[in-house]
Backbone as a printed PyTorch tensor [residue, N CA C, xyz], in Angstrom:
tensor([[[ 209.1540,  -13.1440, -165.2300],
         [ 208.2640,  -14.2820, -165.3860],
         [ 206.8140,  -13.7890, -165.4170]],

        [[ 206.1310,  -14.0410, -166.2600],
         [ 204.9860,  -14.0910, -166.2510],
         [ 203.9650,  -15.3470, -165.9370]],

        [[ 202.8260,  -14.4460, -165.1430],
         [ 201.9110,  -15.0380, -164.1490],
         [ 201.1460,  -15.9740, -165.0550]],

        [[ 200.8410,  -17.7370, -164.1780],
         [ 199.8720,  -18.1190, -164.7730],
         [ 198.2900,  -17.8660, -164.7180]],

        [[ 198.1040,  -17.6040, -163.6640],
         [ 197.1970,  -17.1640, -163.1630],
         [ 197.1020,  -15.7540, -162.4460]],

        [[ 195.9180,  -14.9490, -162.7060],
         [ 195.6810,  -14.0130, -162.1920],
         [ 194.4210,  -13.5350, -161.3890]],

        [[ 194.4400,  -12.6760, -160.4920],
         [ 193.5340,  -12.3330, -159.2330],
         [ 191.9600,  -11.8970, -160.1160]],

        [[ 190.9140,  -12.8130, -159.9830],
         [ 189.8270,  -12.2130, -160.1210],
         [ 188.6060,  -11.8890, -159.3220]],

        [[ 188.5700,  -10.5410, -159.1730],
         [ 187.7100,  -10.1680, -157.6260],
         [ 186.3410,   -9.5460, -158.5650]],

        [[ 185.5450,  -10.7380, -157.2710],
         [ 184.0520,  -10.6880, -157.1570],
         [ 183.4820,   -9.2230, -156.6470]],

        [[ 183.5540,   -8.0560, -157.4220],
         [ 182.8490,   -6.8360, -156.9130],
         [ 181.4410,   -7.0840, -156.0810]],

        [[ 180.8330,   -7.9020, -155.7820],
         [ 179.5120,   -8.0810, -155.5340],
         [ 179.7630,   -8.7970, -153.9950]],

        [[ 181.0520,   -9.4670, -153.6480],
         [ 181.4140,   -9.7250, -152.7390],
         [ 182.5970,   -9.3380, -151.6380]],

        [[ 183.3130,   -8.7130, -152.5350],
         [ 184.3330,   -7.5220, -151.9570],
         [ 183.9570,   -6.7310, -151.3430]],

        [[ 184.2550,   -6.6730, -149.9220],
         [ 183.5370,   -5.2970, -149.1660],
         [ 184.8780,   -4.3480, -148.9070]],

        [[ 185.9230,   -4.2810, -149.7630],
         [ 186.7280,   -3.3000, -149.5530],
         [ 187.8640,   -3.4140, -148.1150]],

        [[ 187.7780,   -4.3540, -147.4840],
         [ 188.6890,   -4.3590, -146.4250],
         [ 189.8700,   -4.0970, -146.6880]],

        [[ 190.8180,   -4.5350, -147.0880],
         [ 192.1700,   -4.1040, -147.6120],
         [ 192.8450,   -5.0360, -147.4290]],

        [[ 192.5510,   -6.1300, -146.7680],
         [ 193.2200,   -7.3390, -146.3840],
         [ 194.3460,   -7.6160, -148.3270]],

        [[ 193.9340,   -7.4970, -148.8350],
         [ 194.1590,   -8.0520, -150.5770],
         [ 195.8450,   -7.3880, -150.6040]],

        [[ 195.3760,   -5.9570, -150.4610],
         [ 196.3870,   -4.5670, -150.8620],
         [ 197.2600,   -4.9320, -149.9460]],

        [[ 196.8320,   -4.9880, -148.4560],
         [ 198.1800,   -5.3180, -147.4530],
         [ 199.0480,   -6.3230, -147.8010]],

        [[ 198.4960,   -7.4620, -148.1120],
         [ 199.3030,   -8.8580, -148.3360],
         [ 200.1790,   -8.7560, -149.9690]],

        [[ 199.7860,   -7.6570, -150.5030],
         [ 199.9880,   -8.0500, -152.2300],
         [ 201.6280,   -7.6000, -152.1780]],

        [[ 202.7670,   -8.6860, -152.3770],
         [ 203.9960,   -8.3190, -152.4150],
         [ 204.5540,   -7.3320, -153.7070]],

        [[ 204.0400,   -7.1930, -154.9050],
         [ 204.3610,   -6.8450, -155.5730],
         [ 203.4120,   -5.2800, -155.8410]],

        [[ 202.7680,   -5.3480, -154.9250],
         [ 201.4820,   -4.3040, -154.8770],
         [ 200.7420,   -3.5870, -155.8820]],

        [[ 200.1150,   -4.6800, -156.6290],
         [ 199.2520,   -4.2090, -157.8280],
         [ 198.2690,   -4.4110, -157.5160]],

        [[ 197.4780,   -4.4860, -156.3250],
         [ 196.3310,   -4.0920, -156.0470],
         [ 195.6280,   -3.0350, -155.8720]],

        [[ 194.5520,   -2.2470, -156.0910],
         [ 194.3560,   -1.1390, -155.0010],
         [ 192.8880,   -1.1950, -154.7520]],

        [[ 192.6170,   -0.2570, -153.9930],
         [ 191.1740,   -0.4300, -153.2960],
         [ 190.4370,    0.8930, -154.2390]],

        [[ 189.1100,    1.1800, -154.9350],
         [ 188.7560,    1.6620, -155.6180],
         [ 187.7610,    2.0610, -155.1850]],

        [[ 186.8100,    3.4580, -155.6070],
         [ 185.7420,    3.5310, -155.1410],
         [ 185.1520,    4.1310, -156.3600]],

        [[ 183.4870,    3.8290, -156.6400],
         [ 182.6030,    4.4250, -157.5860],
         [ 182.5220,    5.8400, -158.0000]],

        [[ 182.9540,    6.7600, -156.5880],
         [ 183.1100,    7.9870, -156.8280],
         [ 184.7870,    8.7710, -157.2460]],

        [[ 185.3660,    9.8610, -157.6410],
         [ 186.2620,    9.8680, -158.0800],
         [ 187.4800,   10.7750, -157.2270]],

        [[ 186.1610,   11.1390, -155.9270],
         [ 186.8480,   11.2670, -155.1400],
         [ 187.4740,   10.5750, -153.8010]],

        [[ 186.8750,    9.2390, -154.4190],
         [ 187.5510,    8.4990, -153.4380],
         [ 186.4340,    8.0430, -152.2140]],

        [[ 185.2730,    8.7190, -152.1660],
         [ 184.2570,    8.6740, -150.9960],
         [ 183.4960,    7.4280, -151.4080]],

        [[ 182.8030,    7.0390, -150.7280],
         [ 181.3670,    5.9200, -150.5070],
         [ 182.2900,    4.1500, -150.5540]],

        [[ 181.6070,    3.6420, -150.9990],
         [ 182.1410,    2.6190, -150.9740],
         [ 183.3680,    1.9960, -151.9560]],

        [[ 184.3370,    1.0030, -151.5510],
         [ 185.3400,    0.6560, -151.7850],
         [ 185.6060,   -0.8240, -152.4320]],

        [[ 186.4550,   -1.1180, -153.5950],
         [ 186.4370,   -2.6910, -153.5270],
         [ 187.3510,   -2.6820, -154.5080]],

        [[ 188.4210,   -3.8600, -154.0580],
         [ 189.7050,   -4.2960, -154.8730],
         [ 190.1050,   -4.2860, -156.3470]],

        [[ 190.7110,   -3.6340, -156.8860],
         [ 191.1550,   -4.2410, -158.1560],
         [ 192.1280,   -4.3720, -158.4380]],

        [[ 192.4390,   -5.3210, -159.1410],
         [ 193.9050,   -5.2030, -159.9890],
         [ 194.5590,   -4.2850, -161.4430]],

        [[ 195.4120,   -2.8950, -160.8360],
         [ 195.8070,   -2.5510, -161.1250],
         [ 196.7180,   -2.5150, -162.4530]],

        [[ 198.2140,   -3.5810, -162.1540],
         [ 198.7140,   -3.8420, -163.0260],
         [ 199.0160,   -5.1290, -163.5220]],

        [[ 198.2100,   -5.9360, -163.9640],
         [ 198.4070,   -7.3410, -164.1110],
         [ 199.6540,   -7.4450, -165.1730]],

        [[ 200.4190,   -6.7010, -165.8850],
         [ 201.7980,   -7.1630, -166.1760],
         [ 202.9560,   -7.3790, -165.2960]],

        [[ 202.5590,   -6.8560, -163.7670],
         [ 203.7170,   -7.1850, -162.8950],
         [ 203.3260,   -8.3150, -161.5390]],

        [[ 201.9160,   -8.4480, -161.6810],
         [ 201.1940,   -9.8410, -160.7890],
         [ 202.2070,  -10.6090, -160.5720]],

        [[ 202.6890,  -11.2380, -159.8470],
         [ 202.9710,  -13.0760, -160.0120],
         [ 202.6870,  -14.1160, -160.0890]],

        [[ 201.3370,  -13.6570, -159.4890],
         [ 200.6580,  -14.6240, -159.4280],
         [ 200.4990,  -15.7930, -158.3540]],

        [[ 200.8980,  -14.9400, -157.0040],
         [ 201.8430,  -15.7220, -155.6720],
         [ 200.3180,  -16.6240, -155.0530]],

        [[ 199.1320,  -15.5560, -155.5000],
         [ 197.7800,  -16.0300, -155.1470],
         [ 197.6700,  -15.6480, -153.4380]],

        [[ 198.1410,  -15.0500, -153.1740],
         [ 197.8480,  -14.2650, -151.2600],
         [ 196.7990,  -13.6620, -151.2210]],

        [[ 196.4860,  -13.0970, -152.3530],
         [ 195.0610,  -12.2390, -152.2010],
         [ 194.1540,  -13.1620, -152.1070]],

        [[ 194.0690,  -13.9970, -152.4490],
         [ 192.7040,  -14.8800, -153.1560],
         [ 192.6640,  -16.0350, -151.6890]],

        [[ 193.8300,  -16.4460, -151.4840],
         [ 193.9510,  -17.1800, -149.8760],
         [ 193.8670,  -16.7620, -148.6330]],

        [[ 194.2360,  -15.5900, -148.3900],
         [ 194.0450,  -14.2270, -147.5050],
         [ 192.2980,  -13.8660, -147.5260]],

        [[ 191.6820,  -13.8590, -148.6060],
         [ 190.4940,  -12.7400, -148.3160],
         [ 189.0650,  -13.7200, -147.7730]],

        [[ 189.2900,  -13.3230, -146.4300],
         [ 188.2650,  -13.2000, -145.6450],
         [ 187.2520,  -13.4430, -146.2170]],

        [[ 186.2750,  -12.9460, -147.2160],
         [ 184.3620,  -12.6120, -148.2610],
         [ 184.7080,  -13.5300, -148.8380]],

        [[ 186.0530,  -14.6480, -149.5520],
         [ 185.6020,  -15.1960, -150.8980],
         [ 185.6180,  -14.5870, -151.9390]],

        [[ 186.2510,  -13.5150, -152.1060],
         [ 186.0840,  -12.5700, -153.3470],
         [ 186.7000,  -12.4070, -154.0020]],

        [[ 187.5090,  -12.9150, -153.9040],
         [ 188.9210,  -13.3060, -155.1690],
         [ 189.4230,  -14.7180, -155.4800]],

        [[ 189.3060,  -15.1990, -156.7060],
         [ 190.0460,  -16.1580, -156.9600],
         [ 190.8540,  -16.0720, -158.2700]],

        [[ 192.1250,  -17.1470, -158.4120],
         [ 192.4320,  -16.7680, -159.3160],
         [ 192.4070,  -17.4960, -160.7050]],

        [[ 192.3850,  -16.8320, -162.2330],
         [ 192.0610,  -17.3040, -162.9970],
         [ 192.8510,  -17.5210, -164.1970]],

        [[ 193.1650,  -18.3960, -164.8570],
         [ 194.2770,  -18.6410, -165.3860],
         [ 194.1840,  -18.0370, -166.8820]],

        [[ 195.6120,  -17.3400, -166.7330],
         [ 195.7250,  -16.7140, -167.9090],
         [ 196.1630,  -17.3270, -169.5860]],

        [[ 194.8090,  -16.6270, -170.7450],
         [ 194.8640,  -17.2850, -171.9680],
         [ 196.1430,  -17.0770, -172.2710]],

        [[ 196.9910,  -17.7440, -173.0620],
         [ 198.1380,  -16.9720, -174.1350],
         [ 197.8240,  -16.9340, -175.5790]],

        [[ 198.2330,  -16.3680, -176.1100],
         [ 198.1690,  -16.2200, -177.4130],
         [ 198.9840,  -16.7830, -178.5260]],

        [[ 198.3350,  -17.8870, -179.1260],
         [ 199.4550,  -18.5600, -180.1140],
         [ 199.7390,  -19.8630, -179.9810]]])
């Protein structure tokens, strides 16, 4: 099944907690950082949005407000 909606995180309000990644059942979240080794600061993204569900835990779960979710166009 594909998701109607999908996770869209506010980089500007994401402070990287992990709250998103812990809760994500299907775990296509991950926590990201500017550098490539992984150092300085951190903040959510979605990974693989072909396997989302779209259950919306991240977006109800996060603490900042920094995710909500947004409904996906189709084509056709």
């Amino acid at each position: 099944m594909t998701a109607k909606a999908l996770p869209a995180i506010d980089p500007a309000r994401c402070t990287g907690c992990g709250r998103c990644v812990g809760l994500c059942p299907p775990q296509v979240l991950w926590l990201e950082s500017a550098d490539p080794r992984g150092w300085g600061p951190k903040h959510a993204v979605l990974h693989d949005a072909p396997d989302c569900t779209g259950c919306a835990l991240c977006a109800v779960h996060c603490p900042f407000d920094a995710i909500h979710m947004a409904r996906v166009q189709r084509a056709g």
